[in-house]
C-alpha positions as CSV (number, residue, x, y, z in Angstrom):
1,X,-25.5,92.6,157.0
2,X,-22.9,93.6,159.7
3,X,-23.2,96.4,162.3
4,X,-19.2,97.6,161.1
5,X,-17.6,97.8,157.8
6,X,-17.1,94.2,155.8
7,X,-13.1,93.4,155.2
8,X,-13.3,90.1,153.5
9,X,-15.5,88.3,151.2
10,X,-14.9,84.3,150.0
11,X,-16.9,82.4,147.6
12,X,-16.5,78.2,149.1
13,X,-15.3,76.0,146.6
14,X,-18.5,74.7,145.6
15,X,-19.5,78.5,144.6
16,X,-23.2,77.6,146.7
17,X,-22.0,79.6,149.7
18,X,-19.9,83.3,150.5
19,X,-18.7,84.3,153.8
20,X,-18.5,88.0,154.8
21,X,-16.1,89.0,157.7
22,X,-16.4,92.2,159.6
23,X,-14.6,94.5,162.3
24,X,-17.9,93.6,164.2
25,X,-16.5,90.3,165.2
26,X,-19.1,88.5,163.4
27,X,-18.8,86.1,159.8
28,X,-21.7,86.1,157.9
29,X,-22.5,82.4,156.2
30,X,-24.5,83.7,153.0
31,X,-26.6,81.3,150.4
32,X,-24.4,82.6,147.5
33,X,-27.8,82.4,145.1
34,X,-30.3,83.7,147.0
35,X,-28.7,86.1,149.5
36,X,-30.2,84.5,152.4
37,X,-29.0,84.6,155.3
38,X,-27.6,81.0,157.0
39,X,-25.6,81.6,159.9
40,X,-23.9,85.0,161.8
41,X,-20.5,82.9,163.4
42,X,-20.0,84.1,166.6
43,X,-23.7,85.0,167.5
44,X,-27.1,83.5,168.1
45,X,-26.8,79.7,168.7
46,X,-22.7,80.2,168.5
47,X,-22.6,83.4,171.1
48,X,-19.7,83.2,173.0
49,X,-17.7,80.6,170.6
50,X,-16.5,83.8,168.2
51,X,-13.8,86.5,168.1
52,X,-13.7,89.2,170.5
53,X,-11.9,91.8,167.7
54,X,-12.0,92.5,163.9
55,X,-12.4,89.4,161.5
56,X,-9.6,90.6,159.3
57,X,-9.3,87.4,156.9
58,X,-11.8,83.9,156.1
59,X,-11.0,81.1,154.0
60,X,-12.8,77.7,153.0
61,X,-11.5,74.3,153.2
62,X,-11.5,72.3,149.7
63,X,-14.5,70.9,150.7
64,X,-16.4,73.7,151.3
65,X,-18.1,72.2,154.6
66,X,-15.6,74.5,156.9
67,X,-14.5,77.7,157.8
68,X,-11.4,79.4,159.0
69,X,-11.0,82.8,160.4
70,X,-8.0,85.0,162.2
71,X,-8.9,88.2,164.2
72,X,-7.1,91.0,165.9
73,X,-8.1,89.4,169.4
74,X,-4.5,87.0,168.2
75,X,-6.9,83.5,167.6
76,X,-7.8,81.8,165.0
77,X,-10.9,79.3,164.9
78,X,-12.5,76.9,162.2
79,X,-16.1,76.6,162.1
80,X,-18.8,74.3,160.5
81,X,-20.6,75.5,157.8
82,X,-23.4,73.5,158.3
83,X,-24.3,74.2,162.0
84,X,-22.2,77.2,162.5
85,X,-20.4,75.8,165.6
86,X,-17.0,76.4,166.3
87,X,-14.9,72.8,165.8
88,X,-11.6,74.4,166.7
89,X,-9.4,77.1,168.3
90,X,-5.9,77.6,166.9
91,X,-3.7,80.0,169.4
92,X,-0.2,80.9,169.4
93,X,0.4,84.7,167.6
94,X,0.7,87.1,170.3
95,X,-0.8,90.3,169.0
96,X,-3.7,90.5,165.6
97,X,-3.9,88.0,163.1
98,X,-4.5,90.0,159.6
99,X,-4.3,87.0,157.0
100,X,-4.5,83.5,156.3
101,X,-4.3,81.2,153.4
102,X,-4.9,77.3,152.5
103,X,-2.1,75.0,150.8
104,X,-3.7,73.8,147.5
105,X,-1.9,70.3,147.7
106,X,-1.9,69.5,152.2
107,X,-4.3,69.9,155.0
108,X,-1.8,73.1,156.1
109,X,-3.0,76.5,156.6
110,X,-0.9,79.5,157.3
111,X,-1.5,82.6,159.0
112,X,0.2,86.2,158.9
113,X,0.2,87.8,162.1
114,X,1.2,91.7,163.6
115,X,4.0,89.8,166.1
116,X,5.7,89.8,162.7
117,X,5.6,85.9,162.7
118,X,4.3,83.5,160.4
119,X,3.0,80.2,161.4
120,X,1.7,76.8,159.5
121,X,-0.6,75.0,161.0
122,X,-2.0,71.6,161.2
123,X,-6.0,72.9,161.3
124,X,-7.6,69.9,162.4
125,X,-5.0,68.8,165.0
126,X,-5.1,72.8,166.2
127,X,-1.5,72.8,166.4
128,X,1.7,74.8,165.1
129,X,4.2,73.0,162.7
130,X,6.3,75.9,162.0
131,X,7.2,79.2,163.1
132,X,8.8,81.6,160.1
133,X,10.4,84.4,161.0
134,X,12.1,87.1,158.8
135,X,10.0,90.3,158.5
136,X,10.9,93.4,160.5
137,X,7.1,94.6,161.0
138,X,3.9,93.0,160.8
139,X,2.4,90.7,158.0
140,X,-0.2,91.9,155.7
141,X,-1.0,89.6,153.4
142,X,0.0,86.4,152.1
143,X,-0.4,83.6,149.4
144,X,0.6,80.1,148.7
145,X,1.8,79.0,145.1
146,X,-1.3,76.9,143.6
147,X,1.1,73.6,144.1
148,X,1.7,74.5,147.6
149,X,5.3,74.4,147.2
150,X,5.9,78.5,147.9
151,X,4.9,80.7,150.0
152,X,4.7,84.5,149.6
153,X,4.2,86.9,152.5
154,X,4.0,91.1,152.5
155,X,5.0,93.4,155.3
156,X,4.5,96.5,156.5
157,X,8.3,96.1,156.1
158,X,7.2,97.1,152.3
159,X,8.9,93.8,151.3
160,X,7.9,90.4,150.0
161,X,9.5,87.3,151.4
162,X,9.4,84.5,149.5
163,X,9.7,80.8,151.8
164,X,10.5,77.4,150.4
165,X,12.2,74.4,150.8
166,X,15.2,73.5,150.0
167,X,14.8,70.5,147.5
168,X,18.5,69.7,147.0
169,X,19.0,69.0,151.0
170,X,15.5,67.6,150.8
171,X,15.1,65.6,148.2
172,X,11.6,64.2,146.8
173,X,10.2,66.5,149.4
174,X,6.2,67.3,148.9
175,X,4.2,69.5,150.6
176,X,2.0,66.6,151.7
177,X,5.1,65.5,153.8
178,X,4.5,68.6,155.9
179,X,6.2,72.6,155.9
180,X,8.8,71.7,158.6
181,X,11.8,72.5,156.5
182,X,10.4,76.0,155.3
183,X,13.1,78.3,155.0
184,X,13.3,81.8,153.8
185,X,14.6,81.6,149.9
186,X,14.7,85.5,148.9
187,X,13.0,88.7,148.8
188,X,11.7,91.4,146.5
189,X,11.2,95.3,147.1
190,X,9.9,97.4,144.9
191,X,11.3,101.1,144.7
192,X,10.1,104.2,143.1
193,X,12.3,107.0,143.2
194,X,14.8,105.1,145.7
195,X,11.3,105.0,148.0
196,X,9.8,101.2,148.6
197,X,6.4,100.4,148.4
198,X,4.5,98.9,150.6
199,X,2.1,95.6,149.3
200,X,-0.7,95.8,150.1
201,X,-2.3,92.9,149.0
202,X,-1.1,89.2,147.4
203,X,-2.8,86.7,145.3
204,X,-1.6,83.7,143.5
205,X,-3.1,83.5,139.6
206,X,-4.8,80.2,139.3
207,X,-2.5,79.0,136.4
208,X,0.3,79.0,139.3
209,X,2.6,80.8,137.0
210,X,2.1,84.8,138.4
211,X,1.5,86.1,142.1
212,X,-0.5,89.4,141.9
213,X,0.8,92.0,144.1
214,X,-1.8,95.5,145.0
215,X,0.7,98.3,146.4
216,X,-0.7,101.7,148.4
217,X,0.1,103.7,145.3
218,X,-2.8,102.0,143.3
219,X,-0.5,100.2,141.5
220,X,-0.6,96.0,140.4
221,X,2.1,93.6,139.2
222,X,2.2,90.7,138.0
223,X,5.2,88.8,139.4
224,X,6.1,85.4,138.0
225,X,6.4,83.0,140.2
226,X,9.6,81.5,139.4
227,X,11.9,84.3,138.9
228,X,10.4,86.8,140.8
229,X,10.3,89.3,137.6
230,X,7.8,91.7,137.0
231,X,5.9,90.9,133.7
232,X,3.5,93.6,133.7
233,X,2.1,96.5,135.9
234,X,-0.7,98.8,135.7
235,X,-2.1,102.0,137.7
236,X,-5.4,100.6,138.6
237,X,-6.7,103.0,141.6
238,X,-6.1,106.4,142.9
239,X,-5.3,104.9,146.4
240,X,-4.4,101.9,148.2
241,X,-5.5,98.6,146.8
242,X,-7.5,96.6,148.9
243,X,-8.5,93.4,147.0
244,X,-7.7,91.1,143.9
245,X,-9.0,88.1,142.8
246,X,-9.0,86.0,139.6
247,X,-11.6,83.8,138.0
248,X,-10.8,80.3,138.0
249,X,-9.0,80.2,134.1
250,X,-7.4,83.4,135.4
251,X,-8.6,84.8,132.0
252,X,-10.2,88.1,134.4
253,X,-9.4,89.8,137.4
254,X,-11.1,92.3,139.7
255,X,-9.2,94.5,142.0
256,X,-10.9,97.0,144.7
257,X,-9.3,100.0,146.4
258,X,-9.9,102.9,148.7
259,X,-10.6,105.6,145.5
260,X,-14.2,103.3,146.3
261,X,-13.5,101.8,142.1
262,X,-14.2,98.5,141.4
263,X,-12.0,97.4,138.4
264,X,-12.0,94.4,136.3
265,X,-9.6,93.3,133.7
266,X,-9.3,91.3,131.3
267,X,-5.4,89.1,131.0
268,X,-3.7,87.9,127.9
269,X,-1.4,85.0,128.4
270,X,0.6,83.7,125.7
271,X,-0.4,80.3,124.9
272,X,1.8,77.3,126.3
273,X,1.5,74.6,124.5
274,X,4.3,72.3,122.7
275,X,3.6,74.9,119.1
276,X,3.9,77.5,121.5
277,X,6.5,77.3,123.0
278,X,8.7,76.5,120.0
279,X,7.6,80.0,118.7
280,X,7.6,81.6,121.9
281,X,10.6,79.9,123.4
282,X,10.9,81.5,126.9
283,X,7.7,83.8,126.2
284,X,5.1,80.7,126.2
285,X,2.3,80.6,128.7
286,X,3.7,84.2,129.8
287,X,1.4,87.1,130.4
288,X,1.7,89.9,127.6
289,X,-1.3,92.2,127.8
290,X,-3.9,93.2,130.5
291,X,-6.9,95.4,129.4
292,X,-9.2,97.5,131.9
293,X,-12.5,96.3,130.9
294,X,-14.6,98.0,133.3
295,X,-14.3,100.6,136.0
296,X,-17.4,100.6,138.2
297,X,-17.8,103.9,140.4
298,X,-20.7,102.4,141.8
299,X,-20.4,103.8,145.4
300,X,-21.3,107.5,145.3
301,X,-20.5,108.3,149.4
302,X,-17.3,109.4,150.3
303,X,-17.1,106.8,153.8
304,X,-17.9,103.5,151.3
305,X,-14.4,102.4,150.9
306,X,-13.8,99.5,149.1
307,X,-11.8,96.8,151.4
308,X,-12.3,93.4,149.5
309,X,-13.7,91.8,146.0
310,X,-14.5,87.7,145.1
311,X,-15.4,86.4,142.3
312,X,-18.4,84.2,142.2
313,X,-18.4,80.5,141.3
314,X,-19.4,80.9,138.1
315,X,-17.2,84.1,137.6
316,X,-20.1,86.3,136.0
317,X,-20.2,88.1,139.6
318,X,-18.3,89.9,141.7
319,X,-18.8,90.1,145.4
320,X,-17.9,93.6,146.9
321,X,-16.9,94.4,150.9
322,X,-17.2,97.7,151.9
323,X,-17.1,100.2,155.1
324,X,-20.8,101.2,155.0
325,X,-21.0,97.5,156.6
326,X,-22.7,96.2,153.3
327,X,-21.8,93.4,150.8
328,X,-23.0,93.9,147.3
329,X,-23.5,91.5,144.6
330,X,-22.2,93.3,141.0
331,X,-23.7,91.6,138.3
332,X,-21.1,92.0,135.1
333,X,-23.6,91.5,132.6
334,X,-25.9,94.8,133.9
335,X,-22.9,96.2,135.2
336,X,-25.3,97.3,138.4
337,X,-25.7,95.5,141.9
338,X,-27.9,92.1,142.1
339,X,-28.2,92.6,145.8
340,X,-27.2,93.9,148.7
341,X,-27.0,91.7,152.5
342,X,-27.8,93.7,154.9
343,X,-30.6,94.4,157.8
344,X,-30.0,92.7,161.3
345,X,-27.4,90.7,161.6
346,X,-29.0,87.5,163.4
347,X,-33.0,87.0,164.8
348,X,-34.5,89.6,166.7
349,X,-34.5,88.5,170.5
350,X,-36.6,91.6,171.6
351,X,-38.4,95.0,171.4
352,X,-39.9,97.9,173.0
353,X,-42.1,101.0,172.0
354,X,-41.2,104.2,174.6
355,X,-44.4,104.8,176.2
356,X,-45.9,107.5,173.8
357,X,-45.1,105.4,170.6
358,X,-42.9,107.5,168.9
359,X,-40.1,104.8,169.4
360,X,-39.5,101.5,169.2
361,X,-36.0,99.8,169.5
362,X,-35.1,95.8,168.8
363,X,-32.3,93.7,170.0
364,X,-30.7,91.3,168.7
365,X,-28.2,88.4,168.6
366,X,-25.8,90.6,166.4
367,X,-25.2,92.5,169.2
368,X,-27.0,95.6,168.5
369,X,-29.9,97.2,169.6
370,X,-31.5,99.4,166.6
371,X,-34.4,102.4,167.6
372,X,-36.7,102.7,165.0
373,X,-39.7,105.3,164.3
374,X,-42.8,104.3,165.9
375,X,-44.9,105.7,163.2
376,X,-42.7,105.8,159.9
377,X,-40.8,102.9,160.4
378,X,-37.7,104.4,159.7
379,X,-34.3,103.0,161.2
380,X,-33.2,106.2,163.3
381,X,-29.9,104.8,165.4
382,X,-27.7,101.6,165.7
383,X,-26.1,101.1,168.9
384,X,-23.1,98.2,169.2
385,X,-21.7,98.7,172.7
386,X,-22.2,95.0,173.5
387,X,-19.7,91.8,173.8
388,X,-22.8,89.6,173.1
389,X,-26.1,89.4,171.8
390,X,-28.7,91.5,173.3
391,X,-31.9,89.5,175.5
392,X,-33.6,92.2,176.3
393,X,-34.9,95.7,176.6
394,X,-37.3,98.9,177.7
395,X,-37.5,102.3,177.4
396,X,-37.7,104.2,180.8
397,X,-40.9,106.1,181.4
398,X,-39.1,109.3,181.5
399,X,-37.1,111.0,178.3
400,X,-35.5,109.5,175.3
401,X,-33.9,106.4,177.2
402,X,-33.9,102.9,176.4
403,X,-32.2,100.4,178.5
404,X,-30.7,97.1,177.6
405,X,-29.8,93.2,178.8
406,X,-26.7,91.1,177.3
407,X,-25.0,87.8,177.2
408,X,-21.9,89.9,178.0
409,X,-23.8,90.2,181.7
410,X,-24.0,94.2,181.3
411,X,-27.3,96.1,181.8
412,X,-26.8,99.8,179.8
413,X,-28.9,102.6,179.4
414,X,-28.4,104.9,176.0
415,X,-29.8,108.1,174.8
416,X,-32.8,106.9,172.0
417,X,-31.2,110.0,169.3
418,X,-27.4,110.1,170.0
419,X,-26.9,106.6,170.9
420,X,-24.7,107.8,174.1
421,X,-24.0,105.3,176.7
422,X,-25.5,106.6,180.0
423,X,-24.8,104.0,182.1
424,X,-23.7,100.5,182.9
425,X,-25.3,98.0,185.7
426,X,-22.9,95.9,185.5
427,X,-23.2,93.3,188.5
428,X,-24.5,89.6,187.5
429,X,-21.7,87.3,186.7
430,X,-23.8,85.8,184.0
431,X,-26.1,86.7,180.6
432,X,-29.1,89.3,181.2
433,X,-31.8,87.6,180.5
434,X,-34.9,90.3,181.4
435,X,-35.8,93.1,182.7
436,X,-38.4,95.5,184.1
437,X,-39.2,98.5,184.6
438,X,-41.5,100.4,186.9
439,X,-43.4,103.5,185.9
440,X,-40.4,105.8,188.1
441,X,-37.6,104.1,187.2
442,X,-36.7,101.3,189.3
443,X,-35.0,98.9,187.2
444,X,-35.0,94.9,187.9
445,X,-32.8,92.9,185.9
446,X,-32.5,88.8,186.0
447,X,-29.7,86.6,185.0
448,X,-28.3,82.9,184.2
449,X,-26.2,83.8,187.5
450,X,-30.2,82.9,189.2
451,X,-30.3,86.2,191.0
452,X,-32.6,89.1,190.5
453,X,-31.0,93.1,190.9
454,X,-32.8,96.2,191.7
455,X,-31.3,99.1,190.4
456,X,-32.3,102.9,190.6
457,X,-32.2,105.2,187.7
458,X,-35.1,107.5,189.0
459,X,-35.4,111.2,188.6
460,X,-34.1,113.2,189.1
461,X,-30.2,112.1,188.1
462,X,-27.5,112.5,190.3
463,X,-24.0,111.1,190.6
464,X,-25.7,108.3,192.4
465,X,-27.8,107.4,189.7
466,X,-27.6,103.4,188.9
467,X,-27.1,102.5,192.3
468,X,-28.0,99.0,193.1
469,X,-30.9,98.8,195.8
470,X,-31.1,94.6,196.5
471,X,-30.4,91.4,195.4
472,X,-32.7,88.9,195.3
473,X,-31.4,85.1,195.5
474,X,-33.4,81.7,195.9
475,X,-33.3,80.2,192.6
476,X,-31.6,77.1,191.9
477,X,-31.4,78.1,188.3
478,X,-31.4,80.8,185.4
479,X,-34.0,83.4,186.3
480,X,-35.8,84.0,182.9
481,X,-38.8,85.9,183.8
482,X,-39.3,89.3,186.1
483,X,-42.2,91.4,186.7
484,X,-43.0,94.1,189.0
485,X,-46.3,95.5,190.9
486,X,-47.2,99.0,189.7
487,X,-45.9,100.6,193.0
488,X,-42.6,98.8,192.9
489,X,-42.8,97.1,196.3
490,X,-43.5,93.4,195.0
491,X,-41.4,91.6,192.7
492,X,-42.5,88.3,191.1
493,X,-39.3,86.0,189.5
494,X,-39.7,82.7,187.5
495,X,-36.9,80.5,187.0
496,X,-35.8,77.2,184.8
497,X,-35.7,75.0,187.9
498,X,-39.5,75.8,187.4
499,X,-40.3,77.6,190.1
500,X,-41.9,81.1,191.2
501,X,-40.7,83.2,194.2
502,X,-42.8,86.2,194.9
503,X,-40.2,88.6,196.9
504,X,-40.7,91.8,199.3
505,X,-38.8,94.6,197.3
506,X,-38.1,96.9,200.2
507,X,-36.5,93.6,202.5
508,X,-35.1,91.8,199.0
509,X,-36.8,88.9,200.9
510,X,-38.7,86.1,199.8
511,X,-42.0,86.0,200.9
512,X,-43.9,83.0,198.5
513,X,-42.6,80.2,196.6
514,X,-44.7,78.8,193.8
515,X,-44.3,75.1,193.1
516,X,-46.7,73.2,190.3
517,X,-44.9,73.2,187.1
518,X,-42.7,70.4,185.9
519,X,-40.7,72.2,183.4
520,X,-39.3,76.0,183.4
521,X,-41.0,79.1,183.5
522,X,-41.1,81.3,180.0
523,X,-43.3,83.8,180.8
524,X,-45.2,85.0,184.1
525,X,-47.9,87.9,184.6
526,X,-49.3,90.0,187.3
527,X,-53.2,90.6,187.3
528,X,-53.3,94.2,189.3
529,X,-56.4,95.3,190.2
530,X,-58.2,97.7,187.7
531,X,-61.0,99.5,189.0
532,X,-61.6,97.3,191.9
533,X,-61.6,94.1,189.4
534,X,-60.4,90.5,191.6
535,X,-60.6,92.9,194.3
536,X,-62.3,91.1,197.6
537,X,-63.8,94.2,199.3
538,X,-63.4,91.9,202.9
539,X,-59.6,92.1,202.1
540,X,-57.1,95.2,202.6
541,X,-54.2,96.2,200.4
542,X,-51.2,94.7,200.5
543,X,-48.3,96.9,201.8
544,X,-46.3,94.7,199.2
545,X,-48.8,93.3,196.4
546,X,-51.1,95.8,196.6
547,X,-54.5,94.5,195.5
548,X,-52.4,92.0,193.0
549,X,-54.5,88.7,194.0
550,X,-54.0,86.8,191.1
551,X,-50.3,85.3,189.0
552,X,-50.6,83.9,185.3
553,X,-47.8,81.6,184.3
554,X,-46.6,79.6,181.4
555,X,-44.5,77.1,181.3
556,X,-42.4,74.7,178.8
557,X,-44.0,71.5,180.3
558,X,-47.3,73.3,177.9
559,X,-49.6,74.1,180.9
560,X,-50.7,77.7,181.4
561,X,-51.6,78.2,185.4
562,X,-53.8,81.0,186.9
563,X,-52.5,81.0,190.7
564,X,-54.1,82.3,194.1
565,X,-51.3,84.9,195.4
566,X,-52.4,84.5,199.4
567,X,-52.6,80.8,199.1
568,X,-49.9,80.1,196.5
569,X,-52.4,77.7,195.2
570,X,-52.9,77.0,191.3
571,X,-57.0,78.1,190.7
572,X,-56.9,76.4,187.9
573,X,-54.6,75.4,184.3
574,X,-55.4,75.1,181.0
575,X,-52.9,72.6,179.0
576,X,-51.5,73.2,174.9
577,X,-49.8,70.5,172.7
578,X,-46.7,72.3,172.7
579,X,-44.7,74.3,175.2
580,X,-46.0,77.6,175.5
581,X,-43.1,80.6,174.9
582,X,-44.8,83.7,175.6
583,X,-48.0,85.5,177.3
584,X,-49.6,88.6,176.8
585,X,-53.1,90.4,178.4
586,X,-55.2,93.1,177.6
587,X,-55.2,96.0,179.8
588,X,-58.3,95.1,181.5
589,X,-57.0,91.3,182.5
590,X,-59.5,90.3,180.7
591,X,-58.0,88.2,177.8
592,X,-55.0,87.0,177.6
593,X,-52.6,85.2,174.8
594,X,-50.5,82.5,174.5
595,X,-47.8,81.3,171.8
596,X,-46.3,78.1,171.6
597,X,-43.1,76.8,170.0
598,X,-45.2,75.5,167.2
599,X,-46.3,78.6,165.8
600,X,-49.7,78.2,167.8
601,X,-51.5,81.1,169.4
602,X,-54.3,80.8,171.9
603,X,-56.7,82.7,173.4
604,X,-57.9,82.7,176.4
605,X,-60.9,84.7,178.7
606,X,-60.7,84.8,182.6
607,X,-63.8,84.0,184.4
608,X,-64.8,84.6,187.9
609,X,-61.4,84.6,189.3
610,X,-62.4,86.1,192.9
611,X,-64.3,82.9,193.4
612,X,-61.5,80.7,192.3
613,X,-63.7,79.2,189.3
């Protein structure tokens, strides 16, 4: 589903939805049942709210209706589930944020940051309660005891902090009453052959009696909770440990590691109840066994590391992150994977075929642009050089070249087979929103910023090459529509204040404004002359419209309008129920199509144009 490798997974609460977090600055909002898709954080309707590095950590609120996620661009921001808007941006680390976790029993979160700080938050006040400070490197992972009293943290220090409160100075104090007096209590290090290990990874066991500690050696304790002793320990993976989780009667547990093993145990607790522990005395309710049930090498490519692992919310599956960019669903019963999310990451904004149709390429609000084969259908590249989701695109009539627009205001051209970025037009101080391109390689580009560019990419390529040629301003809003004349002198521009301007290329002056429509412009079309058709023999070509006589527009307000070109006159409009999106003709100018926002298509035929009927 993501365009980089996936470094977290979480199950909510409720079990209905999992969240996927990615070095593509994106988190995936997943139907946990179905697979389906529900939001991408950060793009589509939410472009521009998200992170701007890696997603290194997620975590649901109790309630399952909101998310929380830290990056390496130093923020952390809380999102709703059910819109996929961002409700609120937490700053204050100073360099990448690689953890967070929830307080079972208070509305705090706390988050483990590079800057070797740790800070508790108040999420929905967005503000910064308390500041620990302790380790000598930056924090890895952390947990919270499941009665929110403790707190354990992991650096690359290679030791574990353990933070508390003081309860003889502090008397009756709860965590509801807020982490202010947090203070370090101890630490632990783990040595082998006088040589510490670094944790990896922490995890609290649900029955709030062991933490769960994943070292870079492969190796997992158990740790109990009150003493800090080590109850048991196991080599589970031939590398670095990446991810552990339990089910909910912490009965199983599933760890993950870079040896690309997915491992799931089964944990023998000694019972704890009043019989129990009169037998067991100081042994009751401790762990004493811990069986490897399964060990699924399910991942046969060296690159598909393993980086995280969640148990569903009915703990019969287990969710599995990995660097190929996938998530896969591992059903325990079959032992085999359910599903796998993955495809584009948001809806498809636009595509292209080169002019031969052995390519096609598609944008999207993941970012990405992906180049297909025309015939085959086969994905051949996926480019993600883009801060924002891509509007649109082109190949150039020349070579292996597509060229594409982006919220991030760039326009850049890439090689179709390497995926090498060629250029960047990078001028408008807002989104791309369209482009054309004429049959040499003149390039016009419009933008939120209400201008139009010319650029030149024509062969053949010197140093010169992407030179801007004009700018073309008169719009009082967001161009959203360009088109071009075949010889590249006239330039037609439509706009949301719902107006036209027809522009002399050569001067980047305007020589026709259009007025009619009452709501903006989606979509507009040239009718060039084909084989003298519209053509007036009494009338001369156009040094800048050539024999262009004719404009076909479409509008939101639902009316189609065919417009005289000399007179700047509307011949004559055709009205839909809904607002009309999108227009397309045949190459004759014959018939042309139009879809609305309904789902509606209509078609159209043009009759006796040259005598305004």
């Amino acid at each position: 589903g993501h365009s980089k490798e996936v470094q977290h997974v979480a199950f909510a609460p409720s079990g209905q939805v999992l969240a996927t977090a990615s070095r593509d600055g994106l988190i995936g909002v997943w139907d946990a049942t179905s697979g389906t898709l529900l939001h991408m954080l950060g793009s589509g309707a939410s472009t521009g709210m998200g992170h701007t590095g890696d997603v290194n950590g997620i975590l649901f609120t109790k309630d399952s209706k909101a998310l929380m996620s830290v990056s390496s661009d130093t923020s952390c921001r809380v999102w709703d589930i059910a819109d996929g808007y961002l409700k609120a941006l937490l700053s204050g680390h100073t360099l990448p944020v690689y953890c967070v976790d929830y307080s079972p029993s208070s509305d705090r979160v706390v988050t483990g940051s590079k800057d070797k700080t740790i800070i508790l938050w108040n999420m929905w006040k967005a503000t910064g309660v308390k500041t620990l400070r302790g380790h000598t490197s930056g924090c890895l992972s952390l947990t919270f005891s499941r009665d929110g009293r403790k707190l354990f943290t992991s650096g690359r220090d290679k030791v574990i902090r353990v933070w508390g409160v003081d309860e003889g100075a502090h008397k009756g104090w709860t965590p509801e009453q807020g982490y202010e007096p947090m203070i370090q209590m101890t630490t632990v290090t783990k040595k082998v052959h006088d040589k510490a290990l670094k944790p990896q990874v922490l995890v609290s066991c649900p029955n709030d009696r062991y933490v769960a500690v994943g070292y870079e050696t492969g190796d997992i304790d158990l740790m109990q909770l009150q003493t800090h002793d080590i109850d048991l320990s196991t080599k589970a993976h031939d590398g670095p440990v990446t991810g552990i989780d339990f089910t909910k009667n912490s009965e199983m547990m599933c760890s993950c590691g870079m040896d690309r093993a997915l491992c799931i145990f089964a944990v023998h607790f000694y019972s704890n109840s009043p019989r129990s522990q009169a037998m067991y005395k100081q042994n009751a309710g401790r762990v004493h066994q811990m069986d490897l049930i399964h060990r699924l090498t399910l991942w046969p490519v060296k690159e598909q590391w393993l980086l995280c692992c969640a148990w569903n919310g009915t703990d019969d599956e287990v969710a599995v992150g990995c660097e190929d960019t996938h998530t896969y669903y591992v059903e325990l019963k079959t032992l085999a994977f359910r599903k796998r999310l993955d495809g584009h990451n948001f809806r498809v904004t636009c595509l292209a075929y080169d002019v031969d149709g052995t390519w096609m390429a598609t944008g999207s609000y993941d970012r990405t642009v992906v180049i297909w084969h025309g015939e085959t259908g086969l994905m051949r590249n996926r480019i993600s050089a883009f801060g924002g989701a891509v509007l649109c695109l082109g190949f150039l009539p020349y070579g292996p070249f597509v060229c594409a627009g982006s919220v991030d205001k760039s326009t850049r051209v890439f090689h179709v087979l390497t995926g090498e970025l060629l250029f960047s037009l990078s001028a408008h101080s807002l989104a791309v929103r369209q482009l054309w391109i004429t049959t040499d390689g003149i390039v016009a580009t419009a933008s939120d910023d209400k201008e139009v560019r010319l650029w030149d990419l024509r062969m053949p390529w010197s140093t010169d090459m992407g030179t801007q040629l004009a700018t073309c301003r008169g719009h009082k809003a967001a161009v959203t529509n360009v088109t071009m004349t075949k010889a590249g002198t006239g330039l037609l521009s439509a706009s949301i204040d719902a107006t036209m301007i027809l522009w002399d290329v050569i001067n980047a002056s305007p020589v026709r404004v259009f007025l009619g429509h009452t709501a903006p412009i989606t979509q507009v079309l040239l009718l060039e002359a084909v084989d003298d058709t519209f053509v007036d023999p009494k009338k001369t070509k156009s040094r800048i419209f050539g024999y262009t006589r004719f404009i076909v527009s479409a509008s939101a307000d639902g009316t189609i309008r065919v417009w005289n070109i000399l007179t700047g006159i509307d011949e004559c409009f055709t009205r839909c129920e809904h607002p009309v999106s999108c227009l397309a003709k045949t190459p004759d100018n014959d018939v042309f199509a139009a879809g609305d926002d309904e789902g509606g298509l209509h078609i159209f035929k043009l009759w006796n144009l040259t005598q305004g009927d």
